[in-house]
ZADO-1210 file (C-alpha; in nm, 4 decimals, padded with zeros to 6 digits):
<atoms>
<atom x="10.7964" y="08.9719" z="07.2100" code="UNK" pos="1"/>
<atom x="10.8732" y="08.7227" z="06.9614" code="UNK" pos="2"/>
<atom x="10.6877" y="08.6870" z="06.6964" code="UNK" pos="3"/>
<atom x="10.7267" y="08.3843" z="06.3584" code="UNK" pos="4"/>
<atom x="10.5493" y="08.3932" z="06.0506" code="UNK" pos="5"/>
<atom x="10.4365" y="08.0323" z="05.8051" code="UNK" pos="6"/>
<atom x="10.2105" y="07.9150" z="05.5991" code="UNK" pos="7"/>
<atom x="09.8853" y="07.9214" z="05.7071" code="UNK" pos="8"/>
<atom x="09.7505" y="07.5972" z="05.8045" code="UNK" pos="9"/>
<atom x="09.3638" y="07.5889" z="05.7426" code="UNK" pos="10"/>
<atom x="09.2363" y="07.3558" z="06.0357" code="UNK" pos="11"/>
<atom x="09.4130" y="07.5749" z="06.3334" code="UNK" pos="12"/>
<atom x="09.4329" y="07.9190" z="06.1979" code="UNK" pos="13"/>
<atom x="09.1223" y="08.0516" z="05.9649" code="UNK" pos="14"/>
<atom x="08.9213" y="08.0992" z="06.2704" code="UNK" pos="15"/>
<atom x="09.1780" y="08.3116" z="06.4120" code="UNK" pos="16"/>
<atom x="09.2189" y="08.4580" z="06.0526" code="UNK" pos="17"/>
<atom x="08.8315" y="08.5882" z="06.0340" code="UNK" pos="18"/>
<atom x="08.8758" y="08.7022" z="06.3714" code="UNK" pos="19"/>
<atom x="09.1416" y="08.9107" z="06.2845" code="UNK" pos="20"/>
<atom x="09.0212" y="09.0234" z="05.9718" code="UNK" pos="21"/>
<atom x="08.7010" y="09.1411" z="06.2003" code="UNK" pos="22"/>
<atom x="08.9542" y="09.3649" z="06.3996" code="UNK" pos="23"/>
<atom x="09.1101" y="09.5241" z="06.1532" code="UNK" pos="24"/>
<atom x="08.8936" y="09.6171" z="05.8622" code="UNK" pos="25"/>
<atom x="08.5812" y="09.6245" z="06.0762" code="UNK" pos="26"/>
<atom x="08.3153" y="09.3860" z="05.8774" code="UNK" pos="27"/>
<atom x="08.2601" y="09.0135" z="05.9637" code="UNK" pos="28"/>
<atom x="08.3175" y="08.7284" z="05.7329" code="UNK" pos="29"/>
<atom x="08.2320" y="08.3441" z="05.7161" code="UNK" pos="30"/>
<atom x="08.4162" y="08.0754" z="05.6907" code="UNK" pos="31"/>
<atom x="08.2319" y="07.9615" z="05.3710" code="UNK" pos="32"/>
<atom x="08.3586" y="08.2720" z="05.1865" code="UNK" pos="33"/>
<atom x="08.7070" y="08.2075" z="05.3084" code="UNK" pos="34"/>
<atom x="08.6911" y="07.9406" z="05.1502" code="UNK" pos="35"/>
<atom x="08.5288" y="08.0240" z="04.8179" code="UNK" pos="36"/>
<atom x="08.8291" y="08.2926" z="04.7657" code="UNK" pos="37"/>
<atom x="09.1277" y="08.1632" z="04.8725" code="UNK" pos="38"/>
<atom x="09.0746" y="07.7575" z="04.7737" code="UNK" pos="39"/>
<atom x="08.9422" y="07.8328" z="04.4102" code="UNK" pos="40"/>
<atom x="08.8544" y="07.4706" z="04.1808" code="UNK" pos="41"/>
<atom x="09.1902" y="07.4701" z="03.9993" code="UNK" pos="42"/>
<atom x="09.3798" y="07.4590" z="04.3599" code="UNK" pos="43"/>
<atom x="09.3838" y="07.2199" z="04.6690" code="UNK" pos="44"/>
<atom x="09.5713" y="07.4220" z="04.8821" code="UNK" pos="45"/>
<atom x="09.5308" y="07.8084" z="05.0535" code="UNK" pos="46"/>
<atom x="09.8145" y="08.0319" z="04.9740" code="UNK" pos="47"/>
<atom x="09.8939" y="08.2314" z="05.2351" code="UNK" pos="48"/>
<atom x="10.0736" y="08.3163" z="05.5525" code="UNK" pos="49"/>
<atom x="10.0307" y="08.4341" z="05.9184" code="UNK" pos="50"/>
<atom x="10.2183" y="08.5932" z="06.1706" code="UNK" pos="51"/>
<atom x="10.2001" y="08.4577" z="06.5113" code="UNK" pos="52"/>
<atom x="10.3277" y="08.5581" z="06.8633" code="UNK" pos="53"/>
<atom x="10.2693" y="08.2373" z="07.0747" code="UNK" pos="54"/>
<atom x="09.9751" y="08.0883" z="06.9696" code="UNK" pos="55"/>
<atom x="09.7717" y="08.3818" z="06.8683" code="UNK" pos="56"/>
<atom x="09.7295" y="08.5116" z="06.4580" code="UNK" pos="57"/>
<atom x="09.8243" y="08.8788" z="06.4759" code="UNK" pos="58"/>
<atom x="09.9010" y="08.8951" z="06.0929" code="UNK" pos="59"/>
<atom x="09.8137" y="08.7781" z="05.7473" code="UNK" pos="60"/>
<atom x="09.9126" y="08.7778" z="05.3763" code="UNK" pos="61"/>
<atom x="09.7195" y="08.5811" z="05.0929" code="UNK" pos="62"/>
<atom x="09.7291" y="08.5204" z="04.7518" code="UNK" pos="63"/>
<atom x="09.4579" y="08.4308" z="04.5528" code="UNK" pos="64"/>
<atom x="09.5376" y="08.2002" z="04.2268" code="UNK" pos="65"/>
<atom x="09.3755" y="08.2452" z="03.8926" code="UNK" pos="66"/>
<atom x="09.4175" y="08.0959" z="03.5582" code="UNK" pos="67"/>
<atom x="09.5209" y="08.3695" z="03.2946" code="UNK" pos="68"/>
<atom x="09.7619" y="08.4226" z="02.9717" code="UNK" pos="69"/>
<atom x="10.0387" y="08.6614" z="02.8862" code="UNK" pos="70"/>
<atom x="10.2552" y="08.6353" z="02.5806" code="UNK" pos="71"/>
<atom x="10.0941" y="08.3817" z="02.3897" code="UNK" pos="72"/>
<atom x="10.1242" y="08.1245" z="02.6947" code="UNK" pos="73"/>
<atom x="09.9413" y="08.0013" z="02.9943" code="UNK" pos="74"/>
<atom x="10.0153" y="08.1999" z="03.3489" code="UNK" pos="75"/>
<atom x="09.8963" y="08.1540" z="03.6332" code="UNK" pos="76"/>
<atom x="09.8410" y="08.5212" z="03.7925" code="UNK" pos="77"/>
<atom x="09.8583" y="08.5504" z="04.1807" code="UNK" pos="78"/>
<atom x="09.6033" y="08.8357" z="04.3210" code="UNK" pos="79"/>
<atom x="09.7194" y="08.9591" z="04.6658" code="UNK" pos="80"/>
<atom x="09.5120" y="09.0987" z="04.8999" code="UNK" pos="81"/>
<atom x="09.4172" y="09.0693" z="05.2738" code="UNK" pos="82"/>
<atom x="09.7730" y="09.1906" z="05.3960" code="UNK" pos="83"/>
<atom x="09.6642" y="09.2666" z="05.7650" code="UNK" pos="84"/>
<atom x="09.8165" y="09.2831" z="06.1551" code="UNK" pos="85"/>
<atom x="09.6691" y="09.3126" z="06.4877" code="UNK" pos="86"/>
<atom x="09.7125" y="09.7055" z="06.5672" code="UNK" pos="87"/>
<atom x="09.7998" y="09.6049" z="06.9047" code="UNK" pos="88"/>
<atom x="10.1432" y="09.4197" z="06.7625" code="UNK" pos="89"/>
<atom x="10.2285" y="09.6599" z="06.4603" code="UNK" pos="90"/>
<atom x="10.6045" y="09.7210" z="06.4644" code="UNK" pos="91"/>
<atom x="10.8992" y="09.7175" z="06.2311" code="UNK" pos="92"/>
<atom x="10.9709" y="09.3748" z="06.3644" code="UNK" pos="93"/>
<atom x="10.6725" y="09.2237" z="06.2682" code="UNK" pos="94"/>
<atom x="10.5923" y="09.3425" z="05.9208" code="UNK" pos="95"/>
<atom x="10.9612" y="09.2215" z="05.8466" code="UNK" pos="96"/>
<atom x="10.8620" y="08.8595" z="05.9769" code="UNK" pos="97"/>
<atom x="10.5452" y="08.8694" z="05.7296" code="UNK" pos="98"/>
<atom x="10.7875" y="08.9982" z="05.4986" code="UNK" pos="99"/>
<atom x="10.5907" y="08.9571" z="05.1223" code="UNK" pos="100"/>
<atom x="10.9049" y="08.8477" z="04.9364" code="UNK" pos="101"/>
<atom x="10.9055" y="08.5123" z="05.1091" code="UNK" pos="102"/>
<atom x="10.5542" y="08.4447" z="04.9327" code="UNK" pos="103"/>
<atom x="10.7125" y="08.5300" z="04.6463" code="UNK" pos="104"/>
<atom x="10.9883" y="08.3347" z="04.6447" code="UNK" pos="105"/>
<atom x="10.7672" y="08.0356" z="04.7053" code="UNK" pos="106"/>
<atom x="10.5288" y="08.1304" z="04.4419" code="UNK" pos="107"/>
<atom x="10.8536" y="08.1500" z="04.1679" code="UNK" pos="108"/>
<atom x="11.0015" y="07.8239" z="04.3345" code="UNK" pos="109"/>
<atom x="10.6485" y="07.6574" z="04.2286" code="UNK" pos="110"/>
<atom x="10.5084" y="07.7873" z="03.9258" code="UNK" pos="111"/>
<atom x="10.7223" y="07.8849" z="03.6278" code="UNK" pos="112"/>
<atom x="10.4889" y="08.1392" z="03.4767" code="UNK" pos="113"/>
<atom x="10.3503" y="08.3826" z="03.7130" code="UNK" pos="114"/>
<atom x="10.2694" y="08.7381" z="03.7192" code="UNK" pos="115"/>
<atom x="10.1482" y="08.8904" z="04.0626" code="UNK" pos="116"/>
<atom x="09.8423" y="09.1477" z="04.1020" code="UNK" pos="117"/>
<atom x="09.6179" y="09.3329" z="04.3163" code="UNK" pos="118"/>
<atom x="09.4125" y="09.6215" z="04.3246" code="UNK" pos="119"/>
<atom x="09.4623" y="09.8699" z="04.6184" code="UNK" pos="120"/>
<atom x="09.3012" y="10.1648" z="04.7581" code="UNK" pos="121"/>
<atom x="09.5324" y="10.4593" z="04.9312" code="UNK" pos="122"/>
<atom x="09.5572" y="10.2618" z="05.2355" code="UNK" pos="123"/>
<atom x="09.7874" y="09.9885" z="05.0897" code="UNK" pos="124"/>
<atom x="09.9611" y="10.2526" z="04.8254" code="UNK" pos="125"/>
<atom x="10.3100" y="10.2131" z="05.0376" code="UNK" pos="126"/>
<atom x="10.2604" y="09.8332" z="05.0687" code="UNK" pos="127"/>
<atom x="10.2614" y="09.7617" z="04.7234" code="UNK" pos="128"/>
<atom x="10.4982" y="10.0653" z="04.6358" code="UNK" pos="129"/>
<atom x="10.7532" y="09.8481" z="04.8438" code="UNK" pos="130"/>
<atom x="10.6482" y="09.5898" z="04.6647" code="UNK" pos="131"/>
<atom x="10.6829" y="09.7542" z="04.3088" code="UNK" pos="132"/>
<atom x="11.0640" y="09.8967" z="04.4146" code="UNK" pos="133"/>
<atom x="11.1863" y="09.5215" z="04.4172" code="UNK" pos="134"/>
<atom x="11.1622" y="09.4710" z="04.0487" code="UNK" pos="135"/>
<atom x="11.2081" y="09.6321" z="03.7535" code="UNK" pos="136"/>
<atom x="10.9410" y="09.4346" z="03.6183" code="UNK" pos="137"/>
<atom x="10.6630" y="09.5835" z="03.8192" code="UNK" pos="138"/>
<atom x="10.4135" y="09.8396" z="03.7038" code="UNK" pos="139"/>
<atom x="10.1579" y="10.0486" z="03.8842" code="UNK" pos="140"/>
<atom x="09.8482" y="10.2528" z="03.7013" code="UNK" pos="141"/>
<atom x="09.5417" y="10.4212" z="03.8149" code="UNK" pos="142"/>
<atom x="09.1712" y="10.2769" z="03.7890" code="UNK" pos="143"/>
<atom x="08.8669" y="10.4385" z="03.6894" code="UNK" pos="144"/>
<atom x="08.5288" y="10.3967" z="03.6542" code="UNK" pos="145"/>
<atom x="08.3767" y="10.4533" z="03.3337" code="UNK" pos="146"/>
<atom x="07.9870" y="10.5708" z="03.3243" code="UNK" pos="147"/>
<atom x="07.7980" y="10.4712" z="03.0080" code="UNK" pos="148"/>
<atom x="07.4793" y="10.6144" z="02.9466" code="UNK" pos="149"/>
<atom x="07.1338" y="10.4505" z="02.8305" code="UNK" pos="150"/>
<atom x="07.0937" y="10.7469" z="02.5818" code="UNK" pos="151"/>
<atom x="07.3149" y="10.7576" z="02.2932" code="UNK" pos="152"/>
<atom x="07.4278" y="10.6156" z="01.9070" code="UNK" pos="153"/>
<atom x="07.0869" y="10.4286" z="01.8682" code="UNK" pos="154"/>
<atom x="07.1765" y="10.2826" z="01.5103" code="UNK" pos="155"/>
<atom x="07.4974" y="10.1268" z="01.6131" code="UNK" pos="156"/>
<atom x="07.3058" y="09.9089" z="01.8993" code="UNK" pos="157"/>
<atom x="07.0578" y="09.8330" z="01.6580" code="UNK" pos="158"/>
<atom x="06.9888" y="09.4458" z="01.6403" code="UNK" pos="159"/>
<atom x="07.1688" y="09.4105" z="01.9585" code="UNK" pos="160"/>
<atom x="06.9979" y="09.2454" z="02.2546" code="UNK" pos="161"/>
<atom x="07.0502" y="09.1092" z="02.5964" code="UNK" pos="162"/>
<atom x="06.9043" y="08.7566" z="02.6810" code="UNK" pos="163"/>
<atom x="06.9696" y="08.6374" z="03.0542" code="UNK" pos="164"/>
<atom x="07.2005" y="08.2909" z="03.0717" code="UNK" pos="165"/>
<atom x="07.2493" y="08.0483" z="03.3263" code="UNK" pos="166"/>
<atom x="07.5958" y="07.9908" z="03.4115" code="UNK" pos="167"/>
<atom x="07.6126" y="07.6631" z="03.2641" code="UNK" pos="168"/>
<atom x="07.5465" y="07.7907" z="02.9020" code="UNK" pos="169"/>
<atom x="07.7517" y="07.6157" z="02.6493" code="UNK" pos="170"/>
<atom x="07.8562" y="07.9510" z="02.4709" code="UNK" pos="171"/>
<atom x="08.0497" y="08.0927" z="02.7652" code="UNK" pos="172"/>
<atom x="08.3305" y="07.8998" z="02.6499" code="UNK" pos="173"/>
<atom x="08.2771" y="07.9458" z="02.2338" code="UNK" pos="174"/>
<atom x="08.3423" y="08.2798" z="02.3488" code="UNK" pos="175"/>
<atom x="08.6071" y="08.2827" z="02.5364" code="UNK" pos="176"/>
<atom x="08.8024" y="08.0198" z="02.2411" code="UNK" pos="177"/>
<atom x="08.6943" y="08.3000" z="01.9896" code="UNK" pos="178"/>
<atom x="08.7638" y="08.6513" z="02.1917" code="UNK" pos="179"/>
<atom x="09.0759" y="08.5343" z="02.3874" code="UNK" pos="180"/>
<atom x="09.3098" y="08.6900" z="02.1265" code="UNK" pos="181"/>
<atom x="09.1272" y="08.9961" z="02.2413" code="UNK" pos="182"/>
<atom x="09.3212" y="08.9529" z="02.6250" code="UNK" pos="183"/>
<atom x="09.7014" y="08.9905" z="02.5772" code="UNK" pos="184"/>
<atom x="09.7653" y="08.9653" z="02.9284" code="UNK" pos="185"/>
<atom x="09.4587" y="08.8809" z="03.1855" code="UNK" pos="186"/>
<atom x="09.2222" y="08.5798" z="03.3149" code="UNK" pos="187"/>
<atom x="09.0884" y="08.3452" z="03.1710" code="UNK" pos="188"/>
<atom x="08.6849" y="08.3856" z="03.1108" code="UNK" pos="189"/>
<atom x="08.5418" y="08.0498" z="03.0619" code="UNK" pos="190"/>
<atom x="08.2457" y="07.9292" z="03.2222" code="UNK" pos="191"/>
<atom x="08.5040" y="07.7363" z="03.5040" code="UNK" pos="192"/>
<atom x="08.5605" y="08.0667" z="03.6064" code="UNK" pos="193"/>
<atom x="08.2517" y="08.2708" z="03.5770" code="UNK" pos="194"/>
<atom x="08.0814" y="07.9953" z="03.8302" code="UNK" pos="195"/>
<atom x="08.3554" y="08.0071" z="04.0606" code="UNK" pos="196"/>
<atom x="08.3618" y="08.3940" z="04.1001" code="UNK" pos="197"/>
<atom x="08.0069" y="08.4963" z="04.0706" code="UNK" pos="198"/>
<atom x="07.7351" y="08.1847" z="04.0264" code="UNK" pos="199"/>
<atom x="07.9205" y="08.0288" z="04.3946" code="UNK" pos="200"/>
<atom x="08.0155" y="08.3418" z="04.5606" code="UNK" pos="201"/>
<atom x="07.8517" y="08.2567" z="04.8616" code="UNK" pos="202"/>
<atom x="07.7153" y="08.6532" z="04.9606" code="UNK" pos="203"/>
<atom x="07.6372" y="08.8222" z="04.6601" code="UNK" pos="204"/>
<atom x="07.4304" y="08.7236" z="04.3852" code="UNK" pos="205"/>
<atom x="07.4557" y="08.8661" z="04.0143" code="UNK" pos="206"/>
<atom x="07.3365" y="08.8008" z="03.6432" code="UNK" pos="207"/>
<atom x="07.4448" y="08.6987" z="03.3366" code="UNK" pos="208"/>
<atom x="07.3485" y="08.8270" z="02.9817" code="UNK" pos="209"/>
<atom x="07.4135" y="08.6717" z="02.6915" code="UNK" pos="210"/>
<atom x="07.4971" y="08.9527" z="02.3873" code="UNK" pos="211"/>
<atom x="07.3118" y="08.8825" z="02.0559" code="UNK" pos="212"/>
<atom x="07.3168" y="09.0528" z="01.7235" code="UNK" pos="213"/>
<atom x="07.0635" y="08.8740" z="01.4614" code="UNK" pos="214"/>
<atom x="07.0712" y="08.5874" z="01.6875" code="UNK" pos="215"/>
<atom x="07.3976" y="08.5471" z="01.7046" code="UNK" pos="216"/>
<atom x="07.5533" y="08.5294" z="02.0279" code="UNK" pos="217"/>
<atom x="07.8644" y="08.7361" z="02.0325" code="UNK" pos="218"/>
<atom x="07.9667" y="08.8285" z="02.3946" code="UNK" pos="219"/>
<atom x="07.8561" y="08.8343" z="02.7558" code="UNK" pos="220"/>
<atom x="07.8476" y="09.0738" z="03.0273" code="UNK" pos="221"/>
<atom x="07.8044" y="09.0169" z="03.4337" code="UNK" pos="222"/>
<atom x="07.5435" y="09.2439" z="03.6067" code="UNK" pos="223"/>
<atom x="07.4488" y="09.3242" z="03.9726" code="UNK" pos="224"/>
<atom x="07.0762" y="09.2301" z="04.0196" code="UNK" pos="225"/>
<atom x="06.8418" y="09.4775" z="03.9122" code="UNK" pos="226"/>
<atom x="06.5318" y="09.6378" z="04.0823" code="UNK" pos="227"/>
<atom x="06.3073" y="09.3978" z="04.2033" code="UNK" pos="228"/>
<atom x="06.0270" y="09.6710" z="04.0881" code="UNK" pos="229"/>
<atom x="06.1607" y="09.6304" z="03.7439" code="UNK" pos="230"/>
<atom x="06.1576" y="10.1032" z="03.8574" code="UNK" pos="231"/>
<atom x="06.4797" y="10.2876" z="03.6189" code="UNK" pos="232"/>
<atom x="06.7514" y="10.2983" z="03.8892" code="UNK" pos="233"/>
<atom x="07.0439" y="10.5610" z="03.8533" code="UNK" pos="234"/>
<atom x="07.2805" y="10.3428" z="03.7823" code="UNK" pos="235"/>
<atom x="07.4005" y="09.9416" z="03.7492" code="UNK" pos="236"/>
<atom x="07.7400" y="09.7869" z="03.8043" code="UNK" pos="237"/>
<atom x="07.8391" y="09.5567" z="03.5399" code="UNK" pos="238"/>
<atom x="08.1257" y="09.3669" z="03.7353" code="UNK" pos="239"/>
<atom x="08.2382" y="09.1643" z="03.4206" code="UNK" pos="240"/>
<atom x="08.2387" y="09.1527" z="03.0173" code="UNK" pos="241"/>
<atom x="08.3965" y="09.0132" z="02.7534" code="UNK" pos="242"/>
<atom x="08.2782" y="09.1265" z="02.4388" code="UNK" pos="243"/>
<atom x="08.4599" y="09.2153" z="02.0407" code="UNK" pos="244"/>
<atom x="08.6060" y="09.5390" z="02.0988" code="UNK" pos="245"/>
<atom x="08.3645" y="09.6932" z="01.8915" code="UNK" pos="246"/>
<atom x="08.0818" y="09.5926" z="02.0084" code="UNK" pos="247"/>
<atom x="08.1933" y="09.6989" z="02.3661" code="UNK" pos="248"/>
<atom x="08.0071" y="10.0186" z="02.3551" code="UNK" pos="249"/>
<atom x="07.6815" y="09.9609" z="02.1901" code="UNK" pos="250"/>
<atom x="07.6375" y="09.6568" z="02.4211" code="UNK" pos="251"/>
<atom x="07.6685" y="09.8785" z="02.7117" code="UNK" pos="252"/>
<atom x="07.3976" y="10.1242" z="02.6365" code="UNK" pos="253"/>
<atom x="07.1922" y="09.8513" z="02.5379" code="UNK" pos="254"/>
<atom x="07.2621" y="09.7227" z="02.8654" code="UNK" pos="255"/>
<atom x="07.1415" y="10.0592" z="03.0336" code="UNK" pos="256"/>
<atom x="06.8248" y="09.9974" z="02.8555" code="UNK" pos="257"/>
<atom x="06.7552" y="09.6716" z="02.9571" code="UNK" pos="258"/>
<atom x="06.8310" y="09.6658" z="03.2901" code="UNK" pos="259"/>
<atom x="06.6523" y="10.0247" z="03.3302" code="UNK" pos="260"/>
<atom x="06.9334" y="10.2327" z="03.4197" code="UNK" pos="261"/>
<atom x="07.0373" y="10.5530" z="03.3540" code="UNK" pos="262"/>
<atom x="07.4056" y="10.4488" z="03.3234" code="UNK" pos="263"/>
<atom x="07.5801" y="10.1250" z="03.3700" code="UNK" pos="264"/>
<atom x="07.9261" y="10.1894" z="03.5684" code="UNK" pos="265"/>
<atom x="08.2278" y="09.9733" z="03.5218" code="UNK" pos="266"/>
<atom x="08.6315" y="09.8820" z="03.4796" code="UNK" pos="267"/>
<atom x="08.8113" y="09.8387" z="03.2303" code="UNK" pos="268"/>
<atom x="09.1660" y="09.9347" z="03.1403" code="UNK" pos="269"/>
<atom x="09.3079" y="10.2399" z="02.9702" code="UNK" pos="270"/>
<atom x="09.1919" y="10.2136" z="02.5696" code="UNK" pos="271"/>
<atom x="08.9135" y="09.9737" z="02.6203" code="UNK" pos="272"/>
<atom x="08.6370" y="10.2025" z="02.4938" code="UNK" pos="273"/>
<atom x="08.5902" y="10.4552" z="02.2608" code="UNK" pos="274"/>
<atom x="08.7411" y="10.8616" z="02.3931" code="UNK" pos="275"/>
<atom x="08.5157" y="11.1007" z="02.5085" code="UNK" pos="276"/>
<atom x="08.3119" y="10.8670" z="02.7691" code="UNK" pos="277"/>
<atom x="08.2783" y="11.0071" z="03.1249" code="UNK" pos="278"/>
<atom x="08.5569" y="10.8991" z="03.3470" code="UNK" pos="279"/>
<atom x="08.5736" y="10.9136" z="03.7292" code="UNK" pos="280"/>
<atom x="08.8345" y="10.8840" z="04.0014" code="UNK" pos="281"/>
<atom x="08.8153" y="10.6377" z="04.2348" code="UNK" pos="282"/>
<atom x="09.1199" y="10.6364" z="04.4480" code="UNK" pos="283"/>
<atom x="09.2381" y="10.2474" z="04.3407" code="UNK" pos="284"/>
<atom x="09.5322" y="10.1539" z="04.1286" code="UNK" pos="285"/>
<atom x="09.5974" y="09.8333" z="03.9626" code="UNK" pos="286"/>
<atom x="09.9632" y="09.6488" z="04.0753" code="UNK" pos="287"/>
<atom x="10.1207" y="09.4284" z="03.8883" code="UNK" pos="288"/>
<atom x="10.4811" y="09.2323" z="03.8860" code="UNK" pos="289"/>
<atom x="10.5885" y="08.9378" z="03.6321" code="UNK" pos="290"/>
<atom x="10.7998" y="08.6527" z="03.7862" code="UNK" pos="291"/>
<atom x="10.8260" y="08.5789" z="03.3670" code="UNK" pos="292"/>
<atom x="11.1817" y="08.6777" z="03.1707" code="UNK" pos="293"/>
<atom x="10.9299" y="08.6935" z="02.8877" code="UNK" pos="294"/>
<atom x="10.6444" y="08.9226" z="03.0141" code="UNK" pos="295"/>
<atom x="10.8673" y="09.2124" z="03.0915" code="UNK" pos="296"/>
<atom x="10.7232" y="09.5637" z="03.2249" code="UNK" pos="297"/>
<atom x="10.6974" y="09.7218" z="02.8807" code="UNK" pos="298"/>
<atom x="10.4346" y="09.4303" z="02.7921" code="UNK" pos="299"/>
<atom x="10.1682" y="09.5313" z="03.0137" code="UNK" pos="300"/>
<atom x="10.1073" y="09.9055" z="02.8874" code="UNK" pos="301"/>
<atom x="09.7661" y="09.9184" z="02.7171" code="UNK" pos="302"/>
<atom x="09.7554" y="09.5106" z="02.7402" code="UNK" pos="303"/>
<atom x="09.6649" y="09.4410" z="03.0643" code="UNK" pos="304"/>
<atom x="09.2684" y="09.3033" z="03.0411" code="UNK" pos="305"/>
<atom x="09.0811" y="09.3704" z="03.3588" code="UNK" pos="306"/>
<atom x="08.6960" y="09.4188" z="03.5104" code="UNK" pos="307"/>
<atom x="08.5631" y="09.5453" z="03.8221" code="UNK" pos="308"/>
<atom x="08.4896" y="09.2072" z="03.9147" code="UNK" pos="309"/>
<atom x="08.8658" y="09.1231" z="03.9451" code="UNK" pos="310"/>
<atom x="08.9056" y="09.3582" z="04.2257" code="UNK" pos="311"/>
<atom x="08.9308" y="09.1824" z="04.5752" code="UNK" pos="312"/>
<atom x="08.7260" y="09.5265" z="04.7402" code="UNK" pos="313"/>
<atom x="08.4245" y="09.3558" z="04.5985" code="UNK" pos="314"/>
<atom x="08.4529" y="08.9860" z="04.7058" code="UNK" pos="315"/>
<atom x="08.4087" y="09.0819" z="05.0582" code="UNK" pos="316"/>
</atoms>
């Protein structure tokens, strides 16, 4: 059979797109969240690809675009994810037509700065170990959750407190102008992007706290919702933060305590809070490859900024 792969052109092939993505990973998805991920507000066009035999969508490949830094400088990151074909057409021949490198090359012939990304699970470990052995400027390391409890150094969250925000609020962005020196290499956090990813996600809903020390708001931090019962729960997800290094911890167990949780449970990379917290395996690793001379592979070690809420398992 012969089989072609292109870009994927949103009027004739999403619906074939959902249907396949129904196939093979099992769950249903709407259109409306389709949308939402893959045609974000800083881009008018989808980036992905399909492979089709005739006139049927047995394969996909997409690339999410999101505004981020590395190196002093403005980069736009790429997040892969939804690499899928039809089990009834899987063969050598076809995953070399939705061959990964042509996205690539399109993505370096457009954007000058660009480093690619993704989170996978074991299930995609060869796909993106391929896709690590074509440059030396790729890098692959293992995520964890981290599980901060409510109980614990009382005096160093003293004065801190949480205050819910809507995700208009004006500081979201005095923030991120002050704390971005804190993100060598990662998105950017301003309020643009906060109500694209979590205010309009169009199945899940979540919270935002403001952080406050004497008044004084100094960070923020993205929440699931919490019991409608207001009863302690054994633990919350806090999808998103961005917070003064320091203040990282403290704000967490105060977040236990507010939200009424025995621990909060989140991402973040290698170095990002203090030693001697619980860590746990979860199976995922975090991939990423510059297209950037100047953002080699030795740049991303211990600089690499990322939250749970980055990972593309939990946008579906």
């Amino acid at each position: 059979m012969q089989f072609e792969s292109r870009r994927l052109v949103p009027e004739h092939d999403v619906p074939q797109v959902l249907s396949l993505f129904e196939r093979v990973f099992r769950k249903r998805v709407k259109r409306a969240q389709w949308d939402w991920k893959y045609l974000p507000p800083w881009t008018r066009e989808p980036w992905a690809w399909v492979a089709t035999a005739g006139q049927r969508v047995i394969g996909h490949m997409g690339a999410v675009p999101l505004r981020g830094q590395a190196a002093g400088a403005d980069t736009v990151f790429f997040q892969l994810g939804d690499v899928m074909v039809d089990e009834d057409y899987r063969s050598p021949e076809l995953y070399h037509q939705l061959n990964p490198s042509r996205l690539i090359d399109e993505i370096r012939r457009r954007h000058s700065r660009v480093i690619l990304y993704g989170f996978t699970s074991k299930r995609l470990t060869l796909w993106y170990s391929w896709l690590s052995s074509t440059s030396s400027a790729s890098a692959v390391e293992p995520v964890d959750d981290w599980i901060v409890p409510a109980a614990g150094d009382a005096e160093s969250a003293e004065g801190l407190e949480l205050r819910e925000w809507s995700w208009e609020t004006p500081e979201i962005d005095e923030i991120w102008t002050r704390l971005q020196s804190t993100i060598p290499i990662g998105l950017v956090r301003d309020r643009t992007f906060l109500a694209w990813r979590y205010q309009r996600h169009p199945s899940f809903k979540y919270r935002l706290y403001g952080v406050y020390r004497d008044n004084a708001a100094l960070g923020w931090l993205v929440s699931g919702m919490p019991d409608k019962n207001g009863a302690t729960v054994p633990n919350v997800r806090v999808h998103d933060l961005l917070l003064p290094p320091d203040v990282r911890l403290p704000a967490l167990r105060q977040a236990a305590r507010t939200l009424k949780a025995e621990v909060v449970q989140l991402w973040l990379p290698e170095g990002a809070l203090p030693a001697g917290l619980e860590r746990r395996e979860t199976g995922w690793q975090l991939m990423r490859l510059s297209l950037t001379p100047d953002v080699p592979k030795d740049l991303f070690a211990g600089r690499t900024y990322y939250t749970l809420g980055e990972a593309d398992e939990w946008w579906w």
